[in-house]
C-alpha positions in Angstrom: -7.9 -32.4 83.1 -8.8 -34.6 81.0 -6.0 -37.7 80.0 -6.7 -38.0 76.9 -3.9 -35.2 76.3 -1.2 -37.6 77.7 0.5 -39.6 75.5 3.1 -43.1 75.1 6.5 -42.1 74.5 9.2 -44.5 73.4 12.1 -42.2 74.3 14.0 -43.9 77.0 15.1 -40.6 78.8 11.7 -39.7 80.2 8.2 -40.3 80.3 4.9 -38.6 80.5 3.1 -38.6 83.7 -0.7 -39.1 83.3 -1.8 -37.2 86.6 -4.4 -34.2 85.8 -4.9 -33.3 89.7 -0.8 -33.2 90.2 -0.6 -30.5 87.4 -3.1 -28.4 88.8 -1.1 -28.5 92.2 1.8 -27.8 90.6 0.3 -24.7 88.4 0.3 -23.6 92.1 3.8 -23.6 93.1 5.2 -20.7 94.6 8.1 -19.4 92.3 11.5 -19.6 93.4 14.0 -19.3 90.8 17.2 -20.1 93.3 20.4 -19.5 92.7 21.7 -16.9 89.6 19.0 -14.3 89.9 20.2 -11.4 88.5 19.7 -7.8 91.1 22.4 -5.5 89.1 24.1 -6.1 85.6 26.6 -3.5 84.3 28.8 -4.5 81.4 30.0 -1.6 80.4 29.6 -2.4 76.7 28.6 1.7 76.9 28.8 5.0 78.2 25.0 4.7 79.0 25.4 2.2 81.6 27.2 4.0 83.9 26.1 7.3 85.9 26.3 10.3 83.8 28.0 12.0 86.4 30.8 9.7 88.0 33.4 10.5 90.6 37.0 12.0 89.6 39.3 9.3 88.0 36.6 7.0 86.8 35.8 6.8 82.8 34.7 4.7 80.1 36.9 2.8 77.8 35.9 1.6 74.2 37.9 -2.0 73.8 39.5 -2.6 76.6 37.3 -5.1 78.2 37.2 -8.7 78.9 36.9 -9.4 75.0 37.2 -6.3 73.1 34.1 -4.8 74.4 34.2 -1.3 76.9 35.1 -1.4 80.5 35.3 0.9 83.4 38.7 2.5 84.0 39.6 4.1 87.6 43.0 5.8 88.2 44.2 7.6 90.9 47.9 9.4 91.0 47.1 11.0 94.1 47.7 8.7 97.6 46.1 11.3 99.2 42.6 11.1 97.4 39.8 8.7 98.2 36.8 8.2 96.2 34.1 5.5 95.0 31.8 4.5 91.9 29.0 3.5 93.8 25.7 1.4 92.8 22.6 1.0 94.9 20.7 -2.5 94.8 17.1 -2.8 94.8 15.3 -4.0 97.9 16.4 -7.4 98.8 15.3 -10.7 100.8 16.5 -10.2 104.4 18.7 -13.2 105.1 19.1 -14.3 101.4 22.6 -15.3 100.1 23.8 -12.9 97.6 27.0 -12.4 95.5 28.4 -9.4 94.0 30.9 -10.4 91.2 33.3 -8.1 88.9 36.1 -8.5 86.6 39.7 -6.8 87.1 42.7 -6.1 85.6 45.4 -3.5 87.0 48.5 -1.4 86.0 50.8 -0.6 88.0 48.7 -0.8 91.4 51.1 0.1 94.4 50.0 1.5 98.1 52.8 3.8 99.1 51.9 2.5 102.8 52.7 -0.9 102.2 49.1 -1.9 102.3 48.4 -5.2 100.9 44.4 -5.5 100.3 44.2 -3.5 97.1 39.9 -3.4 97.3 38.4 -3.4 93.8 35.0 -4.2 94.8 32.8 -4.1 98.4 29.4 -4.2 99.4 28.3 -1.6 102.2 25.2 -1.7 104.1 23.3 1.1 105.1 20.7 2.4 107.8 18.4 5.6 107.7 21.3 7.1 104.8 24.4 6.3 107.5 27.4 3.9 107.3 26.3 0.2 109.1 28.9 -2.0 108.3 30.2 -3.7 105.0 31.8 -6.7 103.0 35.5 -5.9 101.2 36.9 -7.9 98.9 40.7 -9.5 100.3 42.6 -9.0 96.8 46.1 -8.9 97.0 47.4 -9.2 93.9 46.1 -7.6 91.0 48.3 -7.2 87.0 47.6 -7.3 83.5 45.0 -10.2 83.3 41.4 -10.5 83.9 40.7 -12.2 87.1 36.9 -12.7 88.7 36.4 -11.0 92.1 33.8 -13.0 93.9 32.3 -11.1 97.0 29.3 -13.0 99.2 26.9 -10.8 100.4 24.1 -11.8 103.2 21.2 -9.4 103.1 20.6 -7.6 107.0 16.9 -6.2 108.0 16.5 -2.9 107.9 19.8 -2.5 105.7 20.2 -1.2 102.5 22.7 -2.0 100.2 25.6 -0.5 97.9 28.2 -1.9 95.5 31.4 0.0 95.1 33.9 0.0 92.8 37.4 1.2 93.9 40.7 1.5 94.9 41.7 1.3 99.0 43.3 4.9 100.1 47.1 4.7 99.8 46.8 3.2 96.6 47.8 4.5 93.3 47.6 3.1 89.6 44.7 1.5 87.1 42.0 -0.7 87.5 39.3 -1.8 84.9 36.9 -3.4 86.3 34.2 -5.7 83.8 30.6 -7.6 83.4 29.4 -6.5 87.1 26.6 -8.1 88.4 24.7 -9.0 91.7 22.8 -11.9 91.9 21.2 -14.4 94.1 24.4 -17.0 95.4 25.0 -19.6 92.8 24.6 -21.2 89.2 21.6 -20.2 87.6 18.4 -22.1 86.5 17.3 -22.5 82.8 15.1 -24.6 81.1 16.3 -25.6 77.4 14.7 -26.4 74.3 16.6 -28.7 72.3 14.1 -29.9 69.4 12.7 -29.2 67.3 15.2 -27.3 65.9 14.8 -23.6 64.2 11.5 -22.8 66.3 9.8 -25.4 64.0 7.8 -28.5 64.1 8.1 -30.1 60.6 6.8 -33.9 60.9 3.6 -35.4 61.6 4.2 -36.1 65.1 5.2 -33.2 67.5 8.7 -34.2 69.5 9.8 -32.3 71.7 13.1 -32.3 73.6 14.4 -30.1 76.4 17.0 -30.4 79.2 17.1 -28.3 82.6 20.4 -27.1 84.0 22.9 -28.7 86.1 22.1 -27.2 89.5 18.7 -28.4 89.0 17.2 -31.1 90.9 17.2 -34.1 88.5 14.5 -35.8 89.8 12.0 -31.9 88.9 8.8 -32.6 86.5 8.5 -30.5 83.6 5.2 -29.4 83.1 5.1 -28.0 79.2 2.0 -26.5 78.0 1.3 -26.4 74.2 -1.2 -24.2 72.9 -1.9 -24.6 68.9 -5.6 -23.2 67.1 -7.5 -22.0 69.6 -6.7 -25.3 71.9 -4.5 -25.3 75.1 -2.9 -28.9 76.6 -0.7 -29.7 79.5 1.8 -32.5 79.7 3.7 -33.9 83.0 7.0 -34.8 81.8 10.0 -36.7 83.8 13.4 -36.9 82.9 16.8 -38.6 83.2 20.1 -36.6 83.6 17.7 -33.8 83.1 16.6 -34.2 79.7 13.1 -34.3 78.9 11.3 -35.8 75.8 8.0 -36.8 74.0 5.3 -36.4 71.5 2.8 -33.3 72.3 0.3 -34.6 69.7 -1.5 -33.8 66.3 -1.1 -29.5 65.7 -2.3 -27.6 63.4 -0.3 -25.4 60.9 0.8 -22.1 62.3 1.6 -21.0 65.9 2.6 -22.7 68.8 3.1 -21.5 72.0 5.0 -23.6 74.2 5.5 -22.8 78.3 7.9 -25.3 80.3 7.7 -25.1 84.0 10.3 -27.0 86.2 8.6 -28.2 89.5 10.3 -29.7 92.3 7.4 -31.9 93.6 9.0 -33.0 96.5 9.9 -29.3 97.9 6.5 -27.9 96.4 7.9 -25.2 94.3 8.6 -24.1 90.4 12.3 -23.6 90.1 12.3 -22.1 86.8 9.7 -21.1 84.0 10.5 -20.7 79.9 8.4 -19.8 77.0 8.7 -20.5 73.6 7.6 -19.0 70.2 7.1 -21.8 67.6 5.2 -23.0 64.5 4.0 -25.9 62.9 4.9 -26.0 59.2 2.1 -27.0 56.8 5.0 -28.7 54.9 7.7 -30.2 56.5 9.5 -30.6 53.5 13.1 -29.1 53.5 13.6 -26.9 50.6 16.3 -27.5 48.0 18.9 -24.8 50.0 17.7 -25.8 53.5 20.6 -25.8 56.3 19.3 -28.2 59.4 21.3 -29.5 62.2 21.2 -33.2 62.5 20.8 -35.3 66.1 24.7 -35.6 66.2 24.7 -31.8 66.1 25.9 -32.1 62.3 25.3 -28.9 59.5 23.4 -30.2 56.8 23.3 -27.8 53.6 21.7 -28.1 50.8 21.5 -32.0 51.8 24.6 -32.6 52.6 26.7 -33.0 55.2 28.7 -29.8 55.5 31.7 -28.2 58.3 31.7 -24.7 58.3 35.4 -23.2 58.5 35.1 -20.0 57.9 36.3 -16.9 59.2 35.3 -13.0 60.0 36.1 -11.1 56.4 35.7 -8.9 53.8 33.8 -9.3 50.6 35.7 -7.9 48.9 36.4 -9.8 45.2 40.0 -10.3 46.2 39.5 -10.8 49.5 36.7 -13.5 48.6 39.6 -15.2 46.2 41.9 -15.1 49.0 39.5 -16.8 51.7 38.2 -19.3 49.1 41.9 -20.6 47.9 42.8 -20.9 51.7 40.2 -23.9 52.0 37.8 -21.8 53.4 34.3 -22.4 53.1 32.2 -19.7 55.1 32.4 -16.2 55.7 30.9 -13.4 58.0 31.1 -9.8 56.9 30.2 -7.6 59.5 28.3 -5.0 57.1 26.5 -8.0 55.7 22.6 -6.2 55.3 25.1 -3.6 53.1 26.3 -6.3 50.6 25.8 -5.8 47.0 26.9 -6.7 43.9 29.6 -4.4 41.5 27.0 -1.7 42.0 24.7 -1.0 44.2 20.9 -0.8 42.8 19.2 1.0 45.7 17.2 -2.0 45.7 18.2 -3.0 49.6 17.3 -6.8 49.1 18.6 -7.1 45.4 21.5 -5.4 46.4 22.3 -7.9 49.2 21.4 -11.1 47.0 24.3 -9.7 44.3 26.3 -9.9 47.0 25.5 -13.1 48.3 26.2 -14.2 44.8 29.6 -13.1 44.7 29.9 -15.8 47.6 28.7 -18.5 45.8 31.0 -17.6 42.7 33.9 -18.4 45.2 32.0 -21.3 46.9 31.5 -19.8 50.2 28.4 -19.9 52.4 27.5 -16.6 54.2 26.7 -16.5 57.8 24.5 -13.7 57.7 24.9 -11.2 60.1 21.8 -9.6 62.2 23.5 -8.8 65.3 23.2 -5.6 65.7 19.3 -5.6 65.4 18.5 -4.7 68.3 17.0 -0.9 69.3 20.1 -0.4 72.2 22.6 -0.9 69.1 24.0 1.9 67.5 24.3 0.1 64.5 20.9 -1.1 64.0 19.1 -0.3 60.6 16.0 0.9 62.1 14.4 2.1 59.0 13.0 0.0 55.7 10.6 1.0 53.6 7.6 1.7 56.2 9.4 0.0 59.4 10.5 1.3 62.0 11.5 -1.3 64.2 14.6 -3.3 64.1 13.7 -6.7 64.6 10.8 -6.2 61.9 13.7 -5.2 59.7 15.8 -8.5 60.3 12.7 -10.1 59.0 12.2 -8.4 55.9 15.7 -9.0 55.3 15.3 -13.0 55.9 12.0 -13.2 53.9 14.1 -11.2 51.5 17.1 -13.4 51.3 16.1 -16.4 53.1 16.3 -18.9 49.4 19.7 -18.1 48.5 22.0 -20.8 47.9 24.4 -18.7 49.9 23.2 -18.7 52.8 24.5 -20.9 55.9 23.0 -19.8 58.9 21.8 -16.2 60.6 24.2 -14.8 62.9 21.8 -13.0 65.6 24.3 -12.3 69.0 27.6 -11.3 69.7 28.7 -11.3 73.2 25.3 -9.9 74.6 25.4 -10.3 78.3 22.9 -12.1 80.8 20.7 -9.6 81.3 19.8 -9.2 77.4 19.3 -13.0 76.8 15.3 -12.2 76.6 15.7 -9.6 74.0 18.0 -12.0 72.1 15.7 -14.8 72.0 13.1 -12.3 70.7 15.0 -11.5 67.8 16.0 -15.5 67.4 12.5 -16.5 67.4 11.2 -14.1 64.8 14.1 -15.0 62.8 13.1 -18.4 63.2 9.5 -17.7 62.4 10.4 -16.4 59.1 13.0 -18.7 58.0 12.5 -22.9 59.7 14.9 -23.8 57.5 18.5 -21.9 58.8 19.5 -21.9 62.0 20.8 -19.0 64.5 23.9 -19.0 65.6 24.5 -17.0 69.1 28.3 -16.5 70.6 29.5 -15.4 74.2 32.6 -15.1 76.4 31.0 -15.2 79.3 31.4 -18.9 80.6 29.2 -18.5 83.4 26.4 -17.7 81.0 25.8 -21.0 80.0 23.1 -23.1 80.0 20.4 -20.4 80.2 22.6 -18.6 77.2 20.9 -21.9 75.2 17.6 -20.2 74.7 19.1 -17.6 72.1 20.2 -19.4 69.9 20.2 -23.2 67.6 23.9 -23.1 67.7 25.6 -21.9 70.1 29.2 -20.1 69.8 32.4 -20.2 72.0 34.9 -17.3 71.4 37.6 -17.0 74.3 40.6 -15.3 72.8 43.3 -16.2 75.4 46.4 -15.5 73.7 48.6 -12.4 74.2 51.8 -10.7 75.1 51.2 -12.2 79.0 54.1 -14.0 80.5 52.0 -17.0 80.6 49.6 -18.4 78.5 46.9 -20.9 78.8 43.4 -22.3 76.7 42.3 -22.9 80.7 39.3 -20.5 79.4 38.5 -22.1 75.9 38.2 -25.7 77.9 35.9 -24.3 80.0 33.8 -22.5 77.6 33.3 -26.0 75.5 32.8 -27.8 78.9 30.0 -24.8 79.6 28.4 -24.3 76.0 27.9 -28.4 75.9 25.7 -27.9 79.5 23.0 -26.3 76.4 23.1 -29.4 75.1 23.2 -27.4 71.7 25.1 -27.8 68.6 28.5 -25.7 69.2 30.7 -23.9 67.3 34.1 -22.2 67.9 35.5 -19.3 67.3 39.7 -19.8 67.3 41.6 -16.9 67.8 44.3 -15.9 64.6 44.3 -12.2 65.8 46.7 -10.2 67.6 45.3 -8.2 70.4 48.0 -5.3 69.8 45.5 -4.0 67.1 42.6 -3.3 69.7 45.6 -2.0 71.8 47.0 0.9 70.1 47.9 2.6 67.3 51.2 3.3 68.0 53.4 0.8 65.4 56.2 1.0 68.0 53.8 -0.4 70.7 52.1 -2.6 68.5 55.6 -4.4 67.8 55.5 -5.2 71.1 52.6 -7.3 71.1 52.1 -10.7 69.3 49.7 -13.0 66.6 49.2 -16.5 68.0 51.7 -19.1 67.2 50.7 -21.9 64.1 51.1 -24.0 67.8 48.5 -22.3 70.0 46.3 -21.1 66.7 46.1 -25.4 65.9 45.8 -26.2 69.6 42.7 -23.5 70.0 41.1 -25.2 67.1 41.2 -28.8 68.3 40.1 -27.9 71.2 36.9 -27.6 69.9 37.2 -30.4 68.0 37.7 -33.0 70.9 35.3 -31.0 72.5 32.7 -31.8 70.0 32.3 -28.5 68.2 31.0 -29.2 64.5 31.3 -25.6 63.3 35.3 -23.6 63.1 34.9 -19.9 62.5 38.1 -17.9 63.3 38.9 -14.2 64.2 39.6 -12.7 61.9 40.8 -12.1 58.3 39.8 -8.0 58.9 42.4 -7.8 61.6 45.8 -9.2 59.8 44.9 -7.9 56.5 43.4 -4.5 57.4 44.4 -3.0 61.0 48.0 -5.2 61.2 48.7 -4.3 57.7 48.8 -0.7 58.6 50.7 -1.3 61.9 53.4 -3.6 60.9 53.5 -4.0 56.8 54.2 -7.7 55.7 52.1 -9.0 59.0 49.4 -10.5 57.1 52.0 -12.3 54.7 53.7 -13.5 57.7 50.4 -14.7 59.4 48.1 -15.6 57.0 49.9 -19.3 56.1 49.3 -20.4 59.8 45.7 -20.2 59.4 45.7 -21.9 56.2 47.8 -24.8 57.2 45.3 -24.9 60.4 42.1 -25.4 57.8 44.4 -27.5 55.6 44.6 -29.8 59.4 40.8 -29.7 59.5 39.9 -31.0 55.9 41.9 -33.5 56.6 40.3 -34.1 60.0 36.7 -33.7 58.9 35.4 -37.1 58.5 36.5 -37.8 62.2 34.5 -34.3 63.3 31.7 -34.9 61.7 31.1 -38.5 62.8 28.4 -40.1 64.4 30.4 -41.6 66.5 31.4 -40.5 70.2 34.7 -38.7 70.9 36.4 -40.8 73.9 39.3 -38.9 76.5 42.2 -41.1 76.6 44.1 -41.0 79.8 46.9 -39.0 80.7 49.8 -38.7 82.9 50.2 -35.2 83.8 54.2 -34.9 84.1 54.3 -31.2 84.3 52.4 -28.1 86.0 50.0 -27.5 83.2 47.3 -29.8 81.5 47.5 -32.3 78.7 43.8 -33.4 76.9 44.0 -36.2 75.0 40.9 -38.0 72.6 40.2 -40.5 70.1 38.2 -39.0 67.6 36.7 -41.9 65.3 35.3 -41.6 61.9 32.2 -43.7 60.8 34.0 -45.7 58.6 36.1 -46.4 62.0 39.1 -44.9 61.2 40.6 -43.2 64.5 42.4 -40.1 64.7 44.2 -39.0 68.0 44.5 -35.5 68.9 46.6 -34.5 72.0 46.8 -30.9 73.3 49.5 -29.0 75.6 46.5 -26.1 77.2 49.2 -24.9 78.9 53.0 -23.2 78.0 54.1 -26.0 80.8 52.4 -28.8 80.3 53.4 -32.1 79.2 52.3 -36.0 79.5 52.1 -39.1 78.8 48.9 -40.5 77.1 48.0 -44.5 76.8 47.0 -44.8 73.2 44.4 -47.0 71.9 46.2 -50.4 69.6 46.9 -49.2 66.4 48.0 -45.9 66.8 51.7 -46.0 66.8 53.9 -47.9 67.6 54.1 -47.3 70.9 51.0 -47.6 73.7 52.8 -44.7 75.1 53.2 -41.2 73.4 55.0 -38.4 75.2 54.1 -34.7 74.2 55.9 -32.1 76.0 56.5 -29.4 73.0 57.3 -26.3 75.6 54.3 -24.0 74.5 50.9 -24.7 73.5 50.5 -26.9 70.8 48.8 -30.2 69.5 49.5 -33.1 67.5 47.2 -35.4 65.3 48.4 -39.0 65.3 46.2 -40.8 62.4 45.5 -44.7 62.3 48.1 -46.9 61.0 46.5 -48.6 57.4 
């Protein structure tokens, strides 16, 4: 190998290790991926993953999963009757440690035997077709809330394997169960890249930044290979706190293919492997309606610094006035490839640009939506002009649209799980090949997705919508989905709940009364959240719901509703110089007086103005927080408002 591939870096967090023979030893490397490889992923977003024939009691259920999406149902009225949805696991590694994990909620789940281990999920092991032996879950309590069922699972020679889903006999009631998977014991590898942003190398020099995952060994060697024009180098790269950085050389214009490997030199063996789709622009110059995403994880449109708050919509001209004179200044509309102006032309493209027009009348940016792109999506538009394909339709829609002023950013995953990261990315990159200059934005619920969710997207999205009619409420969830999104190491955005879940509930008014919309407390509290958190992006759920499906169940809800959001993006003008700072949010500390948890931070503007935000997570929290001089009066502010809440306390001039 010859070293004249190997280049200086200046970037204090790694440096490029000049060592030809160690690469080729490392090229050699068995593969062992570790912990978090996934065996079995159901998450019942539809009928098709489950069996098409499926024991008595057990169906599908559009919207009443984890976050809106479909989940399997089982109930039983009968004590008397037994049964099982069962799944078969591929051959395993005897003696490997595996885990079976599912979601579950319950209604009315009683054993009229007194029994207390209610099941829900168990892993049996078979020989020659007959019972062996098996692991059961020990729940014991089981109600109205999502909890994660955990089951460990060591593999025995000569044993097969099944997962079942179920209730233990004597039992009676309902239990969803949500997002199954088995996998190999553990968090899972991933291998990240952080820059250059949008796919794209714009500059003269080639940097190149990407970061490992936290149950990675820190002291692993990235080996990245770059091939560009026909030509094919290697670079040996170390890191620090896994993050790995450095200058891959001259390219040409056009296609780059970059491979990372993570090698664990010292136990001989590649512990995770990544590829990546990029180009080198001939001209690196951003164009006049360009959005990029700064180093401090800051939107830049149009040259200029710029925080989306928006919110899920219509486009509807009133409901564009209504967003707009709420302070808003982005929108997503689901049906956004069917946008158009007062009339539609039949000209797909000029169509959607007349729409996107109507956006900028009313000064709002679009995140454009291609999330359902994909050939497993019902919704896909599979057919333009001569495509048939969905992804090559996404990109004859960016190229088509991809200069509007309008634009902000292409919205390219909802909620996929694990297993369809790959297919994600796919879509991301072309996207990305097409249009350098916007970047993708790709959300999730699933906490334990993250880091390896960080390859589908430039931005990634937090939505945990953790407020309902439940006797206790808590943003436990939305904490940990920041905490887990910033392991990417990727610009974030939120996604704060203003919806009730009553409307995805029923359609009985009379039930619907009995559910609940966030409180202006918990709907500030979600939001701020993200902001001490470091989110740089506010996108709430959803105008569609209190305007069109609440309307309907409960007239006057949206008039009732409505001015908590508003006074919520009034908050975050005010607050925007302190969120989009250069300048590092720092945790204050807090005496936790009562059960639940207090967060407190000092966010500080670069003008160094300071701003601090405390939050009550919890219905029963409350504490004490040492403030910084200057604050208040006081180096001592109590918050204990009863519910969820949160409380800005601004400089003294």
């Amino acid at each position: 190998m010859s070293l004249k591939f190997f280049y200086s870096v200046f970037f204090l967090s790694f440096s490029l290790v000049s060592a030809g023979g160690e690469i080729e030893e490392i090229k050699n490397y068995p593969f062992d991926p570790g912990a978090g490889k996934l065996i079995l992923s159901r998450a019942f977003e539809s009928r098709s993953e489950l069996p098409l024939a499926m024991p008595p009691g057990y169906s599908f259920v559009p919207g009443a999963g984890r976050n809106g999406t479909g989940a399997l149902l089982y109930e039983r009225t009968d004590p008397k009757q037994y049964t099982a949805l069962e799944f078969k696991i591929p051959e395993l590694s005897a003696g490997q440690t595996y885990e079976a994990v599912v979601y579950v909620r319950g209604e009315k789940v009683q054993s009229n035997a007194g029994q207390k281990l209610i099941g829900g999920i168990c892993a049996e092991y078979f020989r020659d077709g007959k019972w062996d032996s098996g692991y059961y879950h020990k729940m014991q309590q089981i109600d109205s809330s999502w909890r994660k069922l955990v089951l460990p699972v060591t593999v025995k020679p000569g044993r097969n394997i099944v997962v079942k889903l179920y209730l233990r006999r004597t039992f009676t009631g309902k239990i969803w169960f949500d997002d199954l998977v088995f996998q190999t014991a553990g968090s899972a590898n991933s291998i990240v890249l952080n820059e250059p942003r949008m796919s794209a190398f714009t500059g003269d020099t080639a940097d190149i930044e990407l970061s490992t995952a936290p149950s990675m060994a820190e002291t692993a060697k990235l080996l990245v290979t770059v091939e560009n024009a026909g030509k094919k180098r290697d670079f040996l790269l170390t890191g620090k706190n896994r993050v790995y950085r450095g200058s891959v050389g001259k390219l040409e214009p056009g296609p780059v293919n970059v491979t990372a490997i993570a090698a664990d030199t010292g136990k001989r063996k590649i512990l995770w492997k990544e590829s990546f789709r990029m180009n080198k622009l001939a001209d690196g110059r951003a164009p006049d309606n360009a959005c990029i995403i700064d180093r401090h994880h800051r939107t830049v449109s149009g040259g200029r610094l710029f925080m989306p708050v928006g919110i899920y919509g219509f486009a509807g001209e009133e409901d564009l006035k209504t967003i707009s004179e709420a302070g808003f200044n982005t929108l997503i509309v689901y049906n956004s490839i069917g946008l158009a102006g007062a009339e539609k032309t039949g000209d797909r493209i000029a169509d959607i640009r007349a729409g996107l027009d109507r956006f900028t009348a009313h000064g709002l940016k679009c995140i454009f939506l291609l999330k359902d792109q994909y050939s497993h999506k019902k919704a896909a538009l599979k057919h333009f002009g001569s495509l048939n394909d969905p992804t090559a339709v996404a990109v004859e829609i960016v190229k088509g649209i991809k200069d509007h002023p309008a634009l902000l950013c292409w919205y390219v995953n909802d909620e996929e799980q694990r297993a369809k990261v790959p297919v994600v990315k796919h879509l991301r990159e072309a996207v990305n090949a097409a249009d350098p200059w916007h970047p993708t934005w790709s959300l999730t619920y699933r906490n334990g997705d993250f880091p390896y969710y960080g390859i589908s997207g430039d931005i990634m999205g937090v939505d945990q919508y953790m407020i309902d009619r439940k006797k206790e409420q808590s943003l436990g969830a939305v904490i940990d989905g920041m905490e887990c999104a910033n392991t990417t190491r990727q610009p974030v955005w939120i996604v704060p709940q203003s919806f009730c879940w009553g409307v995805y509930q029923t359609k009985d008014p009379a039930v619907f009364a009995q559910s609940r919309f966030p409180t202006a407390g918990e709907i500030r509290a979600n939001t701020l959240i993200g902001a001490v958190y470091g989110a740089k992006g506010f996108v709430f759920y959803s105008y569609f719901d209190m305007k069109n499906r609440a309307e309907k169940l409960m007239p006057g809800a949206f008039a009732r509703e409505w001015p908590k959001v508003v006074r919520t993006v009034a908050l975050l003008k005010q607050l925007e110089p302190y969120i989009m700072s250069r300048r590092k949010i720092e945790f204050l500390p807090v005496e936790q007086t009562g059960k639940g948890v207090v967060k407190a931070a000092v966010l500080t503007a670069d003008d160094g103005r300071r701003a601090v935000i405390v939050i009550a997570a919890d219905e029963n929290a409350s504490g004490k927080v040492g403030l910084p001089d200057g604050i208040s009066g006081s180096r001592t502010f109590r918050f204990a408002p009863g519910a969820i809440d949160a409380v800005v306390l601004f400089e003294k001039e």
